[in-house]
N, C-alpha and C positions, 0 to 999 in steps of 0.2 A: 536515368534521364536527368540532366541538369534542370535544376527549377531556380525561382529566383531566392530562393532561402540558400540554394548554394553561392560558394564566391565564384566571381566572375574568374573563367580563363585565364590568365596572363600570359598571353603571346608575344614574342619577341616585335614589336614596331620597327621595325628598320624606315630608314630618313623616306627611301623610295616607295615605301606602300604609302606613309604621310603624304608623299608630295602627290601620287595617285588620287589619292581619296579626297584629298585639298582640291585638285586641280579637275575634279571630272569626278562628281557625285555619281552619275549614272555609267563607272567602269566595268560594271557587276551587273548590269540590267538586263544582258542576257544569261545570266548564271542560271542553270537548272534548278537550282535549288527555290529561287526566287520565283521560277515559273510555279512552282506546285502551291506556292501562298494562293495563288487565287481561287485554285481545287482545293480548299482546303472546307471543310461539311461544316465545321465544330472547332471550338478550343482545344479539345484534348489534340489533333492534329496539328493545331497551330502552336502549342506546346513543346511537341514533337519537333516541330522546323526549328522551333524556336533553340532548343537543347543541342540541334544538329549546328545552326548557327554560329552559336557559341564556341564551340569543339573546334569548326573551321575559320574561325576568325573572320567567320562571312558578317556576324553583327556589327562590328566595330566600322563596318562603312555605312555611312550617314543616308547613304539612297537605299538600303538593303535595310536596316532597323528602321526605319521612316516606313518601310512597305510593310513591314511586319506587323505594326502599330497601328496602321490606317487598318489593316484586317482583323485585327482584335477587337479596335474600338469601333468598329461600324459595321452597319449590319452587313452580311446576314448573323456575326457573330456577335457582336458586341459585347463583349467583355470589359467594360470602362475599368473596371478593377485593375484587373488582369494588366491590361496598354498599360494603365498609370502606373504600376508596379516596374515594368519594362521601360516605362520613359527615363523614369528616376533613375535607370543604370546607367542612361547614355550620357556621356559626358558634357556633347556639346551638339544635342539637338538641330535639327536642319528646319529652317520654317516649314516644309511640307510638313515634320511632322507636329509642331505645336498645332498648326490648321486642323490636323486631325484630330486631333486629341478635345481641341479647342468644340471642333462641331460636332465631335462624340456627345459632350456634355450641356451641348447649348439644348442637345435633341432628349436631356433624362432626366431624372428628379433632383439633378443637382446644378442648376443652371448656373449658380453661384461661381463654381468652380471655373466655369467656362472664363468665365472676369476674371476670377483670380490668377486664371493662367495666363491672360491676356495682358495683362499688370506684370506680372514675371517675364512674359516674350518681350516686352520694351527693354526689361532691363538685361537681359541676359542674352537674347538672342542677336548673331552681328548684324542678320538684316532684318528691314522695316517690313511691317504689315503689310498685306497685299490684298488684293481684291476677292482673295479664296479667305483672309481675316475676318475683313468687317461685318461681310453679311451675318456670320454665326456667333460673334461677339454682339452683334446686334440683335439679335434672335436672341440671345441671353437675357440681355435686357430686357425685351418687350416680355421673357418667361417671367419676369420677377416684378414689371411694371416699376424698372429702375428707372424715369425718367431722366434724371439727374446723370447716371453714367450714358445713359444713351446720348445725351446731349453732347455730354464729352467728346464721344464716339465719333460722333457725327461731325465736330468740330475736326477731328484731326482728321476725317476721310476727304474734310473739305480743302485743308490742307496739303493734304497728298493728291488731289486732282483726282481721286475713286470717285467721286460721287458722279463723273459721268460715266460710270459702269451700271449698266441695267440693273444687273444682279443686288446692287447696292443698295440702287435709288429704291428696289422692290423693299430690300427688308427694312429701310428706312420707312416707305409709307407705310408696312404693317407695322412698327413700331409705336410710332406715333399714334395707328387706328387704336391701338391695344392699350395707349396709356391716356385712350380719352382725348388727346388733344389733335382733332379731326382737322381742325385749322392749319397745320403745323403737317399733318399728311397731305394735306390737300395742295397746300403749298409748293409742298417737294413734286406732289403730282404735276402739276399744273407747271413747274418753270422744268420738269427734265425735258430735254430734247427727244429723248429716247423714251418713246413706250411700248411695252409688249402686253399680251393679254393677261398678264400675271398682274400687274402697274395694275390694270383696270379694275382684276380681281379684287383687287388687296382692297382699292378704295370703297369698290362697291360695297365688301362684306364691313369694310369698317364703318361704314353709312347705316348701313342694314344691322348690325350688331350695336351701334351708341346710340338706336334709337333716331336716328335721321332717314325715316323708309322713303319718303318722298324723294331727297338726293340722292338717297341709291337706285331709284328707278329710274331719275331723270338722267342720271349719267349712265345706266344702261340704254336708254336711248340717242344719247349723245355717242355711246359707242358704235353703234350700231351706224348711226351717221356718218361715222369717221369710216369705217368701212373695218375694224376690228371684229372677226367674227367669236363670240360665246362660246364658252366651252363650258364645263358641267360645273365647273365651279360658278362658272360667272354665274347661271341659271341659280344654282343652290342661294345664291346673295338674294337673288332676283327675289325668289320665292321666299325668301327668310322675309324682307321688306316687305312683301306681298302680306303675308301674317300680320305683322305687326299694325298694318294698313286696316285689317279685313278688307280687303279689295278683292271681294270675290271675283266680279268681273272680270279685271287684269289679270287674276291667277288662272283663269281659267286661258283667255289670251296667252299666256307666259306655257301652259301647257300644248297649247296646240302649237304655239312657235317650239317647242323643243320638238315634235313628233313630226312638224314640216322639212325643219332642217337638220331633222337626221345626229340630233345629239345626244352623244349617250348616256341612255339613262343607267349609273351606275345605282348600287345601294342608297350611297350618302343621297342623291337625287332624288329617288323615289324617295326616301323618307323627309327633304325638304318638302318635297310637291303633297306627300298625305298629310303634312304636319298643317301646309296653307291652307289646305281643305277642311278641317277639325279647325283650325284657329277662326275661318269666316264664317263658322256655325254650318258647313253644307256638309253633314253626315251620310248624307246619303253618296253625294260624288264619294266621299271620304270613302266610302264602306265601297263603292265600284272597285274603285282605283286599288285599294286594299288588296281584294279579293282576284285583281287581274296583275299583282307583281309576282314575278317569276322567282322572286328571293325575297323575304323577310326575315329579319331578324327583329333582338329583344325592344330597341327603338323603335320601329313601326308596328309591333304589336303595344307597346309601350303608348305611343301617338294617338294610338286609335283607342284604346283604354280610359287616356287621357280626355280623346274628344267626345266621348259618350260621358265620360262625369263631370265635364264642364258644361254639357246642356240639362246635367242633373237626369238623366238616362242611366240610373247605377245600376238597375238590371242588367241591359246590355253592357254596362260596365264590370262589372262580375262574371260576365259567360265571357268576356276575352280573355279574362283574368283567367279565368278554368279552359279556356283552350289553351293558352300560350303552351307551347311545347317545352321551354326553358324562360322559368322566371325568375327573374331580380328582384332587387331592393326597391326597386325605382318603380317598377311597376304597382308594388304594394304601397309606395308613397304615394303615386300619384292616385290611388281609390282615396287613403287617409286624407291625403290634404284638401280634395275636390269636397269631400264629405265635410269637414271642418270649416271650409272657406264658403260653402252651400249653407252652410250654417243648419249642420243635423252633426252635434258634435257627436252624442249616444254612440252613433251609425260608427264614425270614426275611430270612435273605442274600442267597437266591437270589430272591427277591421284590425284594429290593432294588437286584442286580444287573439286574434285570430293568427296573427303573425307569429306572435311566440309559440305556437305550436308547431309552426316549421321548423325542422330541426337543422334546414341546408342555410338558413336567411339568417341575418343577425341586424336588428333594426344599426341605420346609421344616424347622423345629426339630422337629417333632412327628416326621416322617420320621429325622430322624440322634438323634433321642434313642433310638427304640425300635431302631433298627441297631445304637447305641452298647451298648446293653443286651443285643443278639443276640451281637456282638463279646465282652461283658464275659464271658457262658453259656461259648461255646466257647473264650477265652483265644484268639480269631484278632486277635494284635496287630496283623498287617500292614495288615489292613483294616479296623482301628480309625486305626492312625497314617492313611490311605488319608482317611476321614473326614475328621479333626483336620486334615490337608491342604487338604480341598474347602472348610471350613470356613472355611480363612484366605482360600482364592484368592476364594471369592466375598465375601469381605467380613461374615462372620455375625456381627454382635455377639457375646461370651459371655455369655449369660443364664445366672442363677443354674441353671437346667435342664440347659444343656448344657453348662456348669462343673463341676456334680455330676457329667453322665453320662462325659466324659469322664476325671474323674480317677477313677471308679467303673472305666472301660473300662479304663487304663491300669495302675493296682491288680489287679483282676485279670487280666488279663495278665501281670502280672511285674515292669513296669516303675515301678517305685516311682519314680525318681527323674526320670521323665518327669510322673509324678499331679501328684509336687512344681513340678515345673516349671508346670505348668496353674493348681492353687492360688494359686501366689504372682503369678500374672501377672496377676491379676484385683483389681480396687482395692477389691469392692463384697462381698461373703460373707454368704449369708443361712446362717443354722444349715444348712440343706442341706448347705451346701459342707463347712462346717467337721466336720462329720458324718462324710462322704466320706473325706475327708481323714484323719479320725482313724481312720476304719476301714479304711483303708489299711495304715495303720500297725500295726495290730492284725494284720490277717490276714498280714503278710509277718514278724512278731513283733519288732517294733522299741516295743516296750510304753513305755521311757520317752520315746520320741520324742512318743509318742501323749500320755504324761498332758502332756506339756511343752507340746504346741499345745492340748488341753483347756486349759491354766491362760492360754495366749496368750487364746483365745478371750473369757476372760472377761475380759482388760485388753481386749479388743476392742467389748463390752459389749453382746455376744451371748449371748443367755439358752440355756443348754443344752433341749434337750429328749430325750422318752423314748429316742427312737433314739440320739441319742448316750450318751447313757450306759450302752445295750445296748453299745455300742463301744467306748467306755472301758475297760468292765468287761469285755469278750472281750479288750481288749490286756492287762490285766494277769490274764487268766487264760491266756493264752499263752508269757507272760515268766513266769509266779510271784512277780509283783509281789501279795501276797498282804495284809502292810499297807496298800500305797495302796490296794488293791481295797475293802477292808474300808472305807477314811477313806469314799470316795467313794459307796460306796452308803450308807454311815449319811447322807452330808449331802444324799444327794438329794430328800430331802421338808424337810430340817430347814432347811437351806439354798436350796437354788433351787427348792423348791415342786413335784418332779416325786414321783407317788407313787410305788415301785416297782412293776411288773406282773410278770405270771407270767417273762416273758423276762429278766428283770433278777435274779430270783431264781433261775432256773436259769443265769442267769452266775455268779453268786455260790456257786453251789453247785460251777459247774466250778473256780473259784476255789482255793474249797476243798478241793475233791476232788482235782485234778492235783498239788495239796502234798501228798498223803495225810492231811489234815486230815478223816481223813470220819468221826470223830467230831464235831465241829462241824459238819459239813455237814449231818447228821441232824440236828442240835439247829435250826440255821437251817431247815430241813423243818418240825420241827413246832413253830417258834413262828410258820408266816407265818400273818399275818392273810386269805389268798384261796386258795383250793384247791387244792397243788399240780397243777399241769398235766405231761404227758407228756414237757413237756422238761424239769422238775425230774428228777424218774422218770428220765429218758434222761440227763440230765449224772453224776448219782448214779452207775447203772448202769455205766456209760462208766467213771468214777474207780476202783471196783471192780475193773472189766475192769486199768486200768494199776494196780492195787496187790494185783492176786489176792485179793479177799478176798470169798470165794465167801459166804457165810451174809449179809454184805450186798446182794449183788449179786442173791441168789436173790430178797431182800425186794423192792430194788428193780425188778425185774424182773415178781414178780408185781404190784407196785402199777401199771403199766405196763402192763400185759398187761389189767386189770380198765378201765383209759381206753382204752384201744384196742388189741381180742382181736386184729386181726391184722396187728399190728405185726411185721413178721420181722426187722426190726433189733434188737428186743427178747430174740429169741432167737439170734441171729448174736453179739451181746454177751456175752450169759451164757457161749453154748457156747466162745466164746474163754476166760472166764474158765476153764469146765472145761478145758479146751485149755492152758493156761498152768502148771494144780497137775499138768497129766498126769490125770484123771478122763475118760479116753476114753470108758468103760462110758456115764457121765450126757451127755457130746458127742452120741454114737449115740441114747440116748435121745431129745434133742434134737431132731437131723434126722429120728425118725421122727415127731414129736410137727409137726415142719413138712409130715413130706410128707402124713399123715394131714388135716391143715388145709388141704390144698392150700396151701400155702405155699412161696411159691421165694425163694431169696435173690437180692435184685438185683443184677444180675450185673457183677460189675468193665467198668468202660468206660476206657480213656483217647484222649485224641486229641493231636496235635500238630500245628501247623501249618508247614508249608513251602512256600515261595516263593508266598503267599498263600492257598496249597491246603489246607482242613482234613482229614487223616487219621484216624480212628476205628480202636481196636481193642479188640476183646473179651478177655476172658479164653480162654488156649487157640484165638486167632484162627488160621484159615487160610485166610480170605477175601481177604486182601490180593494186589493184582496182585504183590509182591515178599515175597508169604511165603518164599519160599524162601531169598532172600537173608537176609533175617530171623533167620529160624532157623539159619542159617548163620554169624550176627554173634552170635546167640545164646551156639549150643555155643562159639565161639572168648570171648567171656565168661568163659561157664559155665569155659573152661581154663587162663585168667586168673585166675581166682578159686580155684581149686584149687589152682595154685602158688603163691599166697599163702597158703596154709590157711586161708580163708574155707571155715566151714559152716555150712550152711541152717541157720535156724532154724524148726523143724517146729512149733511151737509154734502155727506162726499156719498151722494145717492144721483145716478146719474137722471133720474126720472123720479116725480112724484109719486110715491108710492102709499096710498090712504092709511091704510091700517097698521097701525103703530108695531104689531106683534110683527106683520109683514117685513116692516119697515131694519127692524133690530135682524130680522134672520135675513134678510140679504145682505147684511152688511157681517152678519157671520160667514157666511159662504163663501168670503174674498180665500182667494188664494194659498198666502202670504200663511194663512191662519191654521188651514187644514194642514201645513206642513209643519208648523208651529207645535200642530196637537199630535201626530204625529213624531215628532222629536221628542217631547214629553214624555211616551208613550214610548218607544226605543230607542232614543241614542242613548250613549251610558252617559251617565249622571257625571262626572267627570269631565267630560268634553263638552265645550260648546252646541249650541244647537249651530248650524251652519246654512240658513236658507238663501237662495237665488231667485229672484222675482224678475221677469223680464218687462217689466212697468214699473213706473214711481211708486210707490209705495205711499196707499192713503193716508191720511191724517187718522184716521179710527183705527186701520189696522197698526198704525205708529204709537200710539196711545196706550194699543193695550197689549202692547208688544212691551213697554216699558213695566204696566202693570207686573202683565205674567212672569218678568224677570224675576221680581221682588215676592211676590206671590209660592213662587214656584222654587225659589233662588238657582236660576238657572243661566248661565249666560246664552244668549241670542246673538248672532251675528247676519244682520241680514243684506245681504247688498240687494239694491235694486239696478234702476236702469243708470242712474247715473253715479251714486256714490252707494260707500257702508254705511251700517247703522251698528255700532256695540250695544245693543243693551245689557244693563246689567245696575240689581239694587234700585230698579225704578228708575233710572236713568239713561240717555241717549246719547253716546258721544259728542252726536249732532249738535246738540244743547239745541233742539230746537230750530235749528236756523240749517233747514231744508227746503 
């Protein structure tokens, strides 16, 4: 059998087949030969014609290889290979078959090609594009979010008078929904003469897909007006909006309109309609509807897995997981990330751990991004670096995604100079990254490092955005870089067009506030232009708390307390302030004004990790298999520190507590300390100690965190809720100004 690795036939041409095949592409169309192309199961058949072809000089006419081509390259066979290898023989192409070739490749993983061919049929082909061209050369585009060739596209269809072709004006509006510029579909929607239910479709899903649910419902009911009737797509939009809404109501509405008027509910349907029901929080319809579809696949067991550990229901999110009949990747992301994003990162480890024991699954980026992030929660470096490792062995590109998460994982963790190492290895840095990075730098308080790759960033001609300049401005409210803080938020609307938000002004105001500038800080309060929010309130508060100045702190505290009554951090701040001047009397006050509110203070946590194992302890912990040792490394501490004349500072005691002895051992029982003593106790002497505290971290347990370093010579590395602490040698990175 002839293949294409053979040389082509060489058949005598005589003038009169030329002038045939010139003058009547379709001389051949009833050829036998050409009727079996459409019977044809598979390639190796089309193969076969194709070899016989050859042999009878039936290829060399331009209607007869044009029909050959369209059947390789489109389904049922699709062979994009195979056609392109058959294209390249014909000399001189007929537009029927570039179109095909052309919409082979708009519809595969190589949308590229589709352009690139499309760029060669100008120049090579005698006649012009035609309305079976544009749409698939446009589908190209929208595959690759080419705005810029779409544009082109669109220009010359407007030129050749296509664009009053249906078919056109449809892939044009999906084009445009696809590359964000909704204005610009809506446009084309809105002046074609011609609509069909497809027109409606495209826009509505492109409303319902960029986040605009309200114009996608409202122009379902403007359709409906017009008298276009819905078909399962249009519904599918309908209900995607619907989601996006929580518009239980309407979705329930939107179901009974599909069951009245008789539309069919395909797969894709039913799993918009269960996905509506899970997104508005109604598990219960969720779980009916479930339970009464006649077909289910990996997505609506997927949905409904999903909608149980979004209401944090991960019981019943686990018994879907163990029914599913056939599980994916996706499924097992969606328990990790629900678990991570619920913020029970352990849980999500151990889902994860769990996964590598499937020997059918193989985690993807979605999978090591949300782990990366459960790692980043608990500061479990080992089984971050564990990651970072699996990473390299299987070959995983670094995507912008898992370039963030990893120097996000590595940053908090501890290891700064590991984040840095991730950053720099990477050629490609979308703001993400450079964000990351800076906020690295920030939370471990290396403030000029931070402004210096900010100013990198911008020789890199990287547009900041809002997140980074929440980061910026936390690095140099962490150092008391107090001038550049100030330069940077005046220029961020003035210069790089970001307005500032509620977050950017309560950086500003801790800015402020940790220099004791909180006369300025209340000035910057009430000139902003948007309504102080809880964290202005809470930065304020906070600055008071470190500079004792009780008649502010009272103010900001009640402003705090009127945005949200039952904030107990709002009261834990103040009562430190009392706590600080010595006003025990208004402390007690305090705690009764908590426990009357049913109010508890949340209760100091730290953990630490060793030999991959995460550790947990509470305040006043005796749960631990080695409390005793513990308390044991503890009091020998506690005897250490007394022959240095090291004493408590009671100050950070949230209640009067009379008896001096009393007074010392609650302030031993913090957290921060049992994992301290602990780490002393087993982590190996080589490696940092490594603790996670989900509170600020007190002045007492800071003190003797700096002791133990020096004492013990150990380095300590402890983040809290907002930054690191290195100890080491008696000293704190922080230099104090925490």
């Amino acid at each position: 059998m002839a293949t294409l690795n053979s040389p082509l036939i060489c058949l005598p041409r005589t003038h009169q087949l030329t002038s045939i095949t010139d003058n009547n592409y379709r001389i051949f169309a009833t050829h036998p030969t050409l009727s079996l192309i459409d019977q044809c199961p598979n390639l190796k058949h089309l193969q076969q014609i194709h070899a016989h072809m050859l042999r009878t000089g039936l290829f060399f006419d331009p209607f007869s290889s044009s029909k050959l081509i369209a059947a390789m390259a489109l389904p049922p066979v699709s062979s994009i290979e195979y056609a392109r290898k058959v294209f390249d023989q014909i000399p001189q192409p007929n537009l029927f078959t570039w179109n095909a070739l052309i919409r082979a490749y708009s519809s595969s993983n190589e949308p590229l090609q589709s352009l690139i061919l499309f760029l060669q049929l100008l120049y090579q082909c005698d006649e012009l594009p035609n309305k079976f061209t544009f749409p698939f050369v446009i589908k190209a585009a929208a595959q690759l979010s080419d705005y810029g060739m779409g544009r082109v596209v669109h220009g010359m269809a407007v030129k050749t008078a296509l664009t009053l072709d249906l078919f056109v004006v449809n892939s044009l509006i999906s084009f445009y929904a696809t590359c964000g510029r909704l204005d610009l579909a809506y446009r084309v929607f809105g002046s074609s003469s011609r609509r069909d239910v497809v027109s409606w479709n495209s826009m509505i899903t492109g409303f319902a897909k960029g986040d605009y649910p309200d114009q996608a419902l409202e122009l379902f009911q403007v359709m409906q007006a017009e008298g276009v009737a819905p078909n399962s797509v249009t519904m599918v939009g309908a209900f995607s909006a619907c989601a996006k809404k929580s518009d239980l109501e309407f979705g329930r509405w939107l179901h009974s309109y599909v069951e009245m008027n008789g539309i069919r509910k395909d797969l894709t349907l039913s799993n918009a309609m269960l996905d509506m029901y899970t997104k508005c929080g109604s598990l219960q319809d969720a779980k009916i509807f479930f339970d009464q579809m006649p077909e289910k696949d990996i997505v609506s067991w997927t949905t409904m897995l999903a909608g149980y550990a979004k209401q944090e229901d991960f019981g019943s999110a686990k018994r879907v997981l163990s029914a599913m009949p056939c599980q994916d990747i996706a499924a097992w992301n969606a328990l990790i990330s629900s678990y991570e994003q619920c913020g029970n990162p352990k849980e999500a480890l151990a889902v994860f751990r769990e996964l590598q024991l499937r020997k059918n699954l193989k985690p993807d980026v979605v999978t090591l991004v949300s782990s990366l992030a459960a790692c980043s929660q608990l500061g479990a470096l080992d089984i971050g670096e564990w990651i970072h490792m699996y990473i390299k062995k299987e070959g995983i590109k670094l995507n912008c995604h898992i370039t963030t998460s990893l120097i996000d994982m590595y940053s908090k963790c501890g290891d700064l100079e590991k984040a840095l190492e991730v950053f720099e290895s990477v050629s490609w840095r979308d703001v993400f990254v450079w964000s990351a990075m800076i906020a690295g730098f920030a939370m471990h308080g290396c403030g000029k490092d931070a402004i210096h790759l900010f100013m990198k960033m911008q020789e890199s001609k990287v547009k900041p955005n809002a997140v980074t300049f929440t980061n910026v401005l936390s690095a140099c409210s962490h150092t008391g870089l107090v001038d550049q803080g100030k330069e940077l938020f005046d220029q961020m609307e003035r210069v790089y067009g970001v307005a500032p938000g509620v977050k950017h002004y309560a950086s500003m105001i801790d800015v402020l506030g940790r220099a004791g500038k909180l006369e300025e800080a209340t000035e910057l309060i009430n000139k902003m232009p948007i309504t102080p929010g809880a964290s202005v309130w809470g930065a304020l508060l906070g600055a008071c708390r470190l500079h004792g100045n009780v008649d502010l702190a009272e103010q900001a505290c009640t402003k705090l307390l009127e945005l949200e009554p039952r904030n107990h951090g709002a009261y834990v701040l103040l009562s430190n302030v009392y706590a600080k001047v010595g006003e025990w009397n208004k402390v007690a006050s305090l705690r009764k004004l908590m426990r009357d509110a049913d109010l508890k203070k949340e209760p100091g946590c730290s953990s630490i990790e060793v030999e991959g194992t995460v550790h947990e302890f509470l305040v006043g912990d005796n749960s631990h298999q080695f409390s005793k040792e513990i308390y044991t490394k503890l009091d020998e501490i506690s005897s250490k520190l007394q022959a240095i004349g090291y004493v408590p500072n009671k100050t950070h005691l949230l209640q009067l507590i009379e008896e001096e002895e009393s007074q010392d051992h609650a302030l031993n029982l913090h957290s921060e300390k049992l994992a301290i003593a602990f780490g002393l106790i087993y982590a190996s002497p080589s490696q940092p100690i490594r603790i996670v505290k989900n509170l600020r971290v007190c002045g007492d347990c800071h003190s003797v965190a700096k002791h133990i370093s020096k004492l013990y010579n150990r380095q300590i590395i402890l983040r809290d809720r907002y930054r690191f602490h290195h100890f080491r040698n008696g000293d704190c990175s922080c230099m104090d100004y925490w």
